[in-house]
Each structure stands twice: as C-alpha cells, then as structure tokens.
N, CA, C and O atoms as CSV, one atom per row, in Angstrom:
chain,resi,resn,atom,element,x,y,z
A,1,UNK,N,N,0.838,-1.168,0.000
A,1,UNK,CA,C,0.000,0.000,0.000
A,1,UNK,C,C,0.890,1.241,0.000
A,1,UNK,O,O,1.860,1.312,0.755
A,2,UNK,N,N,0.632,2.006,-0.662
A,2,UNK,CA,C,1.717,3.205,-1.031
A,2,UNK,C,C,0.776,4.083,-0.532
A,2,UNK,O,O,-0.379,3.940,-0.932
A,3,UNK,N,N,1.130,5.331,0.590
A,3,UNK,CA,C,1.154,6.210,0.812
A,3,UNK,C,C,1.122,7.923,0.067
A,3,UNK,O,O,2.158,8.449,-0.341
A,4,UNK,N,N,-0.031,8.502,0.009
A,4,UNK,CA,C,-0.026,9.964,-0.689
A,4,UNK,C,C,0.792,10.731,-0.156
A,4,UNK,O,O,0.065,11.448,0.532
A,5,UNK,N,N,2.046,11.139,0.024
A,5,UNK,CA,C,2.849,12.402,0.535
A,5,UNK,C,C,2.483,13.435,0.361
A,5,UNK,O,O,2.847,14.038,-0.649
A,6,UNK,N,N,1.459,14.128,1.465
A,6,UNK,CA,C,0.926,15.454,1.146
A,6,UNK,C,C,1.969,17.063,1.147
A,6,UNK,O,O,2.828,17.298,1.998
A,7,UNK,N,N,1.633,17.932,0.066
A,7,UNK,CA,C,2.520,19.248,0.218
A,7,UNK,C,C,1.870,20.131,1.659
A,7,UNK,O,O,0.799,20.224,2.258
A,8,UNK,N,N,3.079,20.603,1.736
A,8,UNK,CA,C,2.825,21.469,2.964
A,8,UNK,C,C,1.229,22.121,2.835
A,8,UNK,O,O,0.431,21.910,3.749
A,9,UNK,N,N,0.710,23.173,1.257
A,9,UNK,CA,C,-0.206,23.739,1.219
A,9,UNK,C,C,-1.395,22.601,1.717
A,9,UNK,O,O,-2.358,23.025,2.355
A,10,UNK,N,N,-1.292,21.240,1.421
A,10,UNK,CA,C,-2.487,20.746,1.902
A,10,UNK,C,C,-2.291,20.213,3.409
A,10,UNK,O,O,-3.325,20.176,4.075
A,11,UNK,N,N,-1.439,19.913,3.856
A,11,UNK,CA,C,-1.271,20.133,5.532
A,11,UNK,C,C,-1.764,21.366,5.991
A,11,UNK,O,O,-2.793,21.311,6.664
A,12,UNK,N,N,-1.234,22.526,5.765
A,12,UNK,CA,C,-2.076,23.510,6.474
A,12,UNK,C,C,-3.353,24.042,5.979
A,12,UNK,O,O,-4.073,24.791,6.640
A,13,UNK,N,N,-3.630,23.592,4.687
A,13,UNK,CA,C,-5.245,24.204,4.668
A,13,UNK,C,C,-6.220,24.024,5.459
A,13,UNK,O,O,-6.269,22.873,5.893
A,14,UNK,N,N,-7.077,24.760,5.844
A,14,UNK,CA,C,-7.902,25.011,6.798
A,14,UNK,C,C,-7.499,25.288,7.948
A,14,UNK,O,O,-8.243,26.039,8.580
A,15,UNK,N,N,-6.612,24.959,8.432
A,15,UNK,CA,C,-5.791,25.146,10.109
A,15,UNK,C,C,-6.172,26.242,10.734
A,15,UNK,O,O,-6.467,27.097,9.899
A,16,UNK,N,N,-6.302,26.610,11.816
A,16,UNK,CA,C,-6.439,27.733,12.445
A,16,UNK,C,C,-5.277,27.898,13.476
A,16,UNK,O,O,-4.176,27.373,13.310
A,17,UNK,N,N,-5.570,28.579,14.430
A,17,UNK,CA,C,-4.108,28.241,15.313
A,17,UNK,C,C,-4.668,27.531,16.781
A,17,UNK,O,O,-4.026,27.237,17.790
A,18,UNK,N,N,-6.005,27.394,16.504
A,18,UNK,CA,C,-6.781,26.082,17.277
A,18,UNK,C,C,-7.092,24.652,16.753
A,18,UNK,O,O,-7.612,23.808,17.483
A,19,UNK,N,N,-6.692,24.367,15.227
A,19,UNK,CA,C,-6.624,23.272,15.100
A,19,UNK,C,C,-5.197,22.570,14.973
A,19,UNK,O,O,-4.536,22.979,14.018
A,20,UNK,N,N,-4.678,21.708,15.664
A,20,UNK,CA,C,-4.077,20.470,15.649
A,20,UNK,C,C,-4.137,19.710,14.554
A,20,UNK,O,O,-3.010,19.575,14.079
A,21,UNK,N,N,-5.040,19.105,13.894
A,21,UNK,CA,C,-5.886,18.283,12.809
A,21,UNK,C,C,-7.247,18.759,12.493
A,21,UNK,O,O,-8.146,19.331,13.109
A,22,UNK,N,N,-7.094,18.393,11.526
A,22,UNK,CA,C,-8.599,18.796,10.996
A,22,UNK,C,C,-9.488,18.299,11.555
A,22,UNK,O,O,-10.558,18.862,11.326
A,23,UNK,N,N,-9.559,17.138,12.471
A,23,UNK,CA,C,-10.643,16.235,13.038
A,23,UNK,C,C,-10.206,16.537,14.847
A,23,UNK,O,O,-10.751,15.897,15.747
A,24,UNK,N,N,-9.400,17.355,15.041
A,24,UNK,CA,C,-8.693,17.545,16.648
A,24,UNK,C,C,-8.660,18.715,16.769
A,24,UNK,O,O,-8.222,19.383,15.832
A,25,UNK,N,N,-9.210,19.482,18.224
A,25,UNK,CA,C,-8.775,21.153,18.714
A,25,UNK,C,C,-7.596,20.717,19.677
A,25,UNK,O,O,-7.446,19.996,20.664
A,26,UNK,N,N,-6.970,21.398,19.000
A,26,UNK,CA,C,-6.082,21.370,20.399
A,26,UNK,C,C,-6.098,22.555,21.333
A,26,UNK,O,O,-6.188,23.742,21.023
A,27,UNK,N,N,-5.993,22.019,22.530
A,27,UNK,CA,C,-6.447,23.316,23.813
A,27,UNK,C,C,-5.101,23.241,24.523
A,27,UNK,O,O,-4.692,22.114,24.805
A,28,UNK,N,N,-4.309,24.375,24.870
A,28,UNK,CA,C,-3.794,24.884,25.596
A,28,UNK,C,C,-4.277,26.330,26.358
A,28,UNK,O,O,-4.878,27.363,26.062
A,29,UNK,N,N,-3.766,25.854,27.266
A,29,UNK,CA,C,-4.087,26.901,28.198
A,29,UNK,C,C,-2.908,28.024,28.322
A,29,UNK,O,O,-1.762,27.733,27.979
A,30,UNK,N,N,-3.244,29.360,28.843
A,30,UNK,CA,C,-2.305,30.517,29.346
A,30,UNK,C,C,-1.520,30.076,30.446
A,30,UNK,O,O,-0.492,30.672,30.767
A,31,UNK,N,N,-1.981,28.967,31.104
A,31,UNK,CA,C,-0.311,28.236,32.051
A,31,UNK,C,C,0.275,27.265,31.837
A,31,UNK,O,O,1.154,26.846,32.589
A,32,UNK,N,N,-0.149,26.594,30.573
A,32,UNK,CA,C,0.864,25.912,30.154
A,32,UNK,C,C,1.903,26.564,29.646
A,32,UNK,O,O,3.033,26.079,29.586
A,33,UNK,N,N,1.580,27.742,29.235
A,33,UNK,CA,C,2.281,28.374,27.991
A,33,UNK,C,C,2.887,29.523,29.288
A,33,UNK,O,O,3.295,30.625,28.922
A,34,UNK,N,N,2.896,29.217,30.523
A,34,UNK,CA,C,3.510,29.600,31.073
A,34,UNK,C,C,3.061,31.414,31.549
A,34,UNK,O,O,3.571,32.141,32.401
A,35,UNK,N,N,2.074,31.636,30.715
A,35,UNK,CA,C,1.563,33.426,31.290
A,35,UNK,C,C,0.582,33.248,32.018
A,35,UNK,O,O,0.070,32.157,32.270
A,36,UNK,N,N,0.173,34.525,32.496
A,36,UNK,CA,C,-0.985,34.583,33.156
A,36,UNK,C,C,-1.622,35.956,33.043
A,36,UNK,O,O,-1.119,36.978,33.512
A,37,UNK,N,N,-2.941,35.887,32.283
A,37,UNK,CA,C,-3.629,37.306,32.452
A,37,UNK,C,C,-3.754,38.359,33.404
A,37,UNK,O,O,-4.399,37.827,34.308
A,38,UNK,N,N,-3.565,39.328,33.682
A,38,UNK,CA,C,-3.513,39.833,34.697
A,38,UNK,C,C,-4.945,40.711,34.647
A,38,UNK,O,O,-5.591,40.838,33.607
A,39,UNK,N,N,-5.321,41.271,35.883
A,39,UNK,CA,C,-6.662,42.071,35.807
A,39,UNK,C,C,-7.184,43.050,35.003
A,39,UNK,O,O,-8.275,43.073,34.434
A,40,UNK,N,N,-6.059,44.073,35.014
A,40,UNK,CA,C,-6.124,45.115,33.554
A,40,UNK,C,C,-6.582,44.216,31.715
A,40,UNK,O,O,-7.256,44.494,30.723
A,41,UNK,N,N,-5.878,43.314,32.098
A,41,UNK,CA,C,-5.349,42.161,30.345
A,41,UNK,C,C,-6.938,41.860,30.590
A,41,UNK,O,O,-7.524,42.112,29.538
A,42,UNK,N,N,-7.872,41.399,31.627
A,42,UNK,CA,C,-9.226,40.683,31.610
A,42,UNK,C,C,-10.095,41.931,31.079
A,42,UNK,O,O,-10.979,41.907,30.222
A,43,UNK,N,N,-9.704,42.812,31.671
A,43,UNK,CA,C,-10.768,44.492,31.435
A,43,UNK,C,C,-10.582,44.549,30.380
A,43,UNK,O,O,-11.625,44.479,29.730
A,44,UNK,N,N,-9.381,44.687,29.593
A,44,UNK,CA,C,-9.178,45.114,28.301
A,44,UNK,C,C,-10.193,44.662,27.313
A,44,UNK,O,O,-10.905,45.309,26.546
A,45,UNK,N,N,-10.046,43.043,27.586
A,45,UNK,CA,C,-10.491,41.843,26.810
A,45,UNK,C,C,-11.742,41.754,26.956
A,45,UNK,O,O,-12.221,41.174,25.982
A,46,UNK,N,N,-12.869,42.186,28.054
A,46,UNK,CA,C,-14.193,42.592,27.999
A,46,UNK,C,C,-14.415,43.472,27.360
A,46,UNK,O,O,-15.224,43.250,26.460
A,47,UNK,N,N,-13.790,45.043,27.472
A,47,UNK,CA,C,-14.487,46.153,26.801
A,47,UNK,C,C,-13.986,45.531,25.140
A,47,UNK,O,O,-14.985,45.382,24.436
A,48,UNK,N,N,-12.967,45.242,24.582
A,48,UNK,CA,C,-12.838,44.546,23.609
A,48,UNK,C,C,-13.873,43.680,22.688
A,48,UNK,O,O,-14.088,43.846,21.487
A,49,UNK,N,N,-14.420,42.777,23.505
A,49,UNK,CA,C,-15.210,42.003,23.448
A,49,UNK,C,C,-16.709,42.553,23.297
A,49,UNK,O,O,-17.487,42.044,22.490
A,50,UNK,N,N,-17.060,43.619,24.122
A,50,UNK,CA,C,-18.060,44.230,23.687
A,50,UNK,C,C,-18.465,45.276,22.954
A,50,UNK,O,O,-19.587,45.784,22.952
A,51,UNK,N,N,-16.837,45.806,21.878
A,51,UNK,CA,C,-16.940,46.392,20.949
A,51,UNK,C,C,-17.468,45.039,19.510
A,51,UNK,O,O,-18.069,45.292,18.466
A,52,UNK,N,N,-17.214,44.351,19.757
A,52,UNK,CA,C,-16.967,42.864,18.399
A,52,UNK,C,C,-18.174,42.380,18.736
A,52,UNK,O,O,-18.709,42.079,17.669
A,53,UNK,N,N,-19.099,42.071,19.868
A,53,UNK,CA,C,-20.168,41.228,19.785
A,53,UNK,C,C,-21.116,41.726,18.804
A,53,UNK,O,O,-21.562,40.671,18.352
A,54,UNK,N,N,-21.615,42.521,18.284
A,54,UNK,CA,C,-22.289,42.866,17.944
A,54,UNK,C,C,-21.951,42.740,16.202
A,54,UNK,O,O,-22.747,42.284,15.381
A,55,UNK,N,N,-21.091,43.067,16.012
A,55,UNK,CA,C,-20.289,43.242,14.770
A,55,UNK,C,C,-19.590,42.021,13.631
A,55,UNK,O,O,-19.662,41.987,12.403
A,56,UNK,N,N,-18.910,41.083,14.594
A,56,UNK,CA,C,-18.030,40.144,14.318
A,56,UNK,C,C,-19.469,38.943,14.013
A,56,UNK,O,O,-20.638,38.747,14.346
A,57,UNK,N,N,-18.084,38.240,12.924
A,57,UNK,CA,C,-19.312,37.527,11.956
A,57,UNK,C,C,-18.204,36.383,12.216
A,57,UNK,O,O,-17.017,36.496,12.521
A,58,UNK,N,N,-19.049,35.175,11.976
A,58,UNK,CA,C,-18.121,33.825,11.914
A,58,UNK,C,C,-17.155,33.571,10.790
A,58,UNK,O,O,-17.425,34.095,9.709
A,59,UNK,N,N,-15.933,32.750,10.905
A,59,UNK,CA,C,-15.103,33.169,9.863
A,59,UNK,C,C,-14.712,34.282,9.564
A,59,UNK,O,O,-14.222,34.237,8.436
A,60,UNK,N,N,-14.661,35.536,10.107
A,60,UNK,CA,C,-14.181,36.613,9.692
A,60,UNK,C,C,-12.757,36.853,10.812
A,60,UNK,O,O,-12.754,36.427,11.968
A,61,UNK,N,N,-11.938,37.396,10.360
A,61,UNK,CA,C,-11.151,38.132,11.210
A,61,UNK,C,C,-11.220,38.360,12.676
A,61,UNK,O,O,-10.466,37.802,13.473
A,62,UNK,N,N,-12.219,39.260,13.024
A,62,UNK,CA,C,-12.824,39.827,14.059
A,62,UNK,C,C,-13.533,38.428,15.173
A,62,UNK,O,O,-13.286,38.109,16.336
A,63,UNK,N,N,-14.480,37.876,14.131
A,63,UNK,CA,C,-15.071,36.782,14.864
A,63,UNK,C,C,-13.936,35.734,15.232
A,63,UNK,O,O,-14.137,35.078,16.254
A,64,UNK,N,N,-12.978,35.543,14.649
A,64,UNK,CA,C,-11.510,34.674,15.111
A,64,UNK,C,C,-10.957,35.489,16.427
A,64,UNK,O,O,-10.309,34.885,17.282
A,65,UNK,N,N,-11.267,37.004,16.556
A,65,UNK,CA,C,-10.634,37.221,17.477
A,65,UNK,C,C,-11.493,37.275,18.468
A,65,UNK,O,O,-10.994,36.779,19.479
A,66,UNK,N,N,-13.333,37.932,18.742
A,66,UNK,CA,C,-14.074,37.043,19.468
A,66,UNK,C,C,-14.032,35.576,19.914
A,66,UNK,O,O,-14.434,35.026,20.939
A,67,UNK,N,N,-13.603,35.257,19.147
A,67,UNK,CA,C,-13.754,33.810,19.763
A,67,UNK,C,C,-12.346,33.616,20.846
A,67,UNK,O,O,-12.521,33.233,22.002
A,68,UNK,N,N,-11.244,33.868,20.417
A,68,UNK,CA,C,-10.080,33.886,21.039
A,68,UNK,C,C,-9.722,34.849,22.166
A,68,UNK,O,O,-8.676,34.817,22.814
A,69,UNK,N,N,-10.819,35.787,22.328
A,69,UNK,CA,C,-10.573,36.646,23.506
A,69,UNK,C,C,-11.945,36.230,24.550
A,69,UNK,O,O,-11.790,36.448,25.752
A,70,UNK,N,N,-13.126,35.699,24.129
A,70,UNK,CA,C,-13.904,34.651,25.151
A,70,UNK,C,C,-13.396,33.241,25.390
A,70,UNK,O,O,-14.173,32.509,26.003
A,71,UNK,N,N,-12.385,32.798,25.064
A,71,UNK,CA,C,-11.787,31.612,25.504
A,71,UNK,C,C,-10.574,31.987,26.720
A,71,UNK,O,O,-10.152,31.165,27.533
A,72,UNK,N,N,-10.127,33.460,26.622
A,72,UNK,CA,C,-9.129,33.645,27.429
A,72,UNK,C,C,-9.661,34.296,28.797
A,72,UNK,O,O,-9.098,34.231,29.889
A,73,UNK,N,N,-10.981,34.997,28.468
A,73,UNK,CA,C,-12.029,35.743,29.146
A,73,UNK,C,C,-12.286,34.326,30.669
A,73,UNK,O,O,-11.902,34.441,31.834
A,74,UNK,N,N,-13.092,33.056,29.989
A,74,UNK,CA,C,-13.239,32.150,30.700
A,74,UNK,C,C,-11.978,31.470,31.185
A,74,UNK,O,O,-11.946,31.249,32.395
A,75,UNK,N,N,-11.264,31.216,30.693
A,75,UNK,CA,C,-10.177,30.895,31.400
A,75,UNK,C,C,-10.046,31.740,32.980
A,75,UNK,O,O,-10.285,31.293,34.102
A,76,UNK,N,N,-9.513,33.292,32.509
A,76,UNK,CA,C,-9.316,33.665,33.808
A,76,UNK,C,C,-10.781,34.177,34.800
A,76,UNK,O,O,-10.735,34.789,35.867
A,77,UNK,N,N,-11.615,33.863,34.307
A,77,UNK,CA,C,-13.012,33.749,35.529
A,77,UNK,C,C,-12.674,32.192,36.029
A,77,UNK,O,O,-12.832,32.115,37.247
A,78,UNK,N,N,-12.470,31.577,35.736
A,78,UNK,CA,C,-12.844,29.891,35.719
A,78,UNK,C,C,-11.651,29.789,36.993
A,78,UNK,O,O,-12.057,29.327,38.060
A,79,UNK,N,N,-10.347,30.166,36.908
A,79,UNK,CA,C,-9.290,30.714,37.740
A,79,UNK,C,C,-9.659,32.180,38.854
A,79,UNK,O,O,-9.239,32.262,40.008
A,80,UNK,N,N,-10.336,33.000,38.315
A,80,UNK,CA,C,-10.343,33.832,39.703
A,80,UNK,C,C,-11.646,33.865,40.565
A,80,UNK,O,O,-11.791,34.238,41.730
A,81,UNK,N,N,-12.712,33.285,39.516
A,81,UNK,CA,C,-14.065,33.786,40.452
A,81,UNK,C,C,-14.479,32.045,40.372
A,81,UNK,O,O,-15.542,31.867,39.778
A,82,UNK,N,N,-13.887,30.919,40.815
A,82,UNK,CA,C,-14.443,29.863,40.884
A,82,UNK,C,C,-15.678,29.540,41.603
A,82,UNK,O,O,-16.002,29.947,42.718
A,83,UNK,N,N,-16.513,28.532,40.602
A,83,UNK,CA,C,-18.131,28.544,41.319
A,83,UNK,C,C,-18.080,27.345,42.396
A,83,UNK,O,O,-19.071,27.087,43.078
C-alpha cells in the first residue's frame, strides 16, 4: 500500500491556530504556555469584546478574534471567580 505524501499547502489548509488536525482542537491553556492574564489584560479583553459582539461575523477576522478573547475571558473567571 503506497502512501499519498501530502505538500505542505495541503497540511495547512484550513488550520487555524486552534486546530491540531482537521478532526482535533487542540487546547492549551495561558499556564501551560507559562503566562498569566492579569486584571487590567481581563478588562481590556471585555471592553474589547463588547466592541466585536455585535459586529463580528463567523469566519471573519474579528469573529476569530471574538472567539479567542472569550476563551481567554473564561479561562481567567474559571481561575479567579471559581463557582
């Protein structure tokens, strides 16, 4: 059985910098990666966030960065205001 050797362009098509594989998210967190949001970085990232809700469309730019600034949003609630 012989093997297709794919080019780089079809390895990364579609990728985001949340997918791993096309069929896998990969999740890291802000302490693996060794940072940590600080209180100002959470404020920022709300008023941020509630300039884009309204605006930001899926697949777009904006909505990539909605999505990536409510994943960092919950992170540090999930860490400071635990239920």
């Amino acid at each position: 059985m012989s093997k297709k050797r794919l080019s780089e362009k079809d390895l990364v098509e579609g990728m985001t910098p949340y997918t791993a594989h096309v069929d896998e998210l990969a999740a890291v967190t802000l302490e693996e990666l060794g940072l940590e949001l600080s209180e100002s970085d959470y404020k920022a990232a709300l008023k941020r966030i509630e300039s884009l809700f309204d605006a930001a469309e899926p697949g777009t730019p904006e909505g990539e960065e909605l999505e990536r600034l409510a994943a960092l949003v919950e992170e540090y609630e999930e860490k400071h205001f635990p239920i």
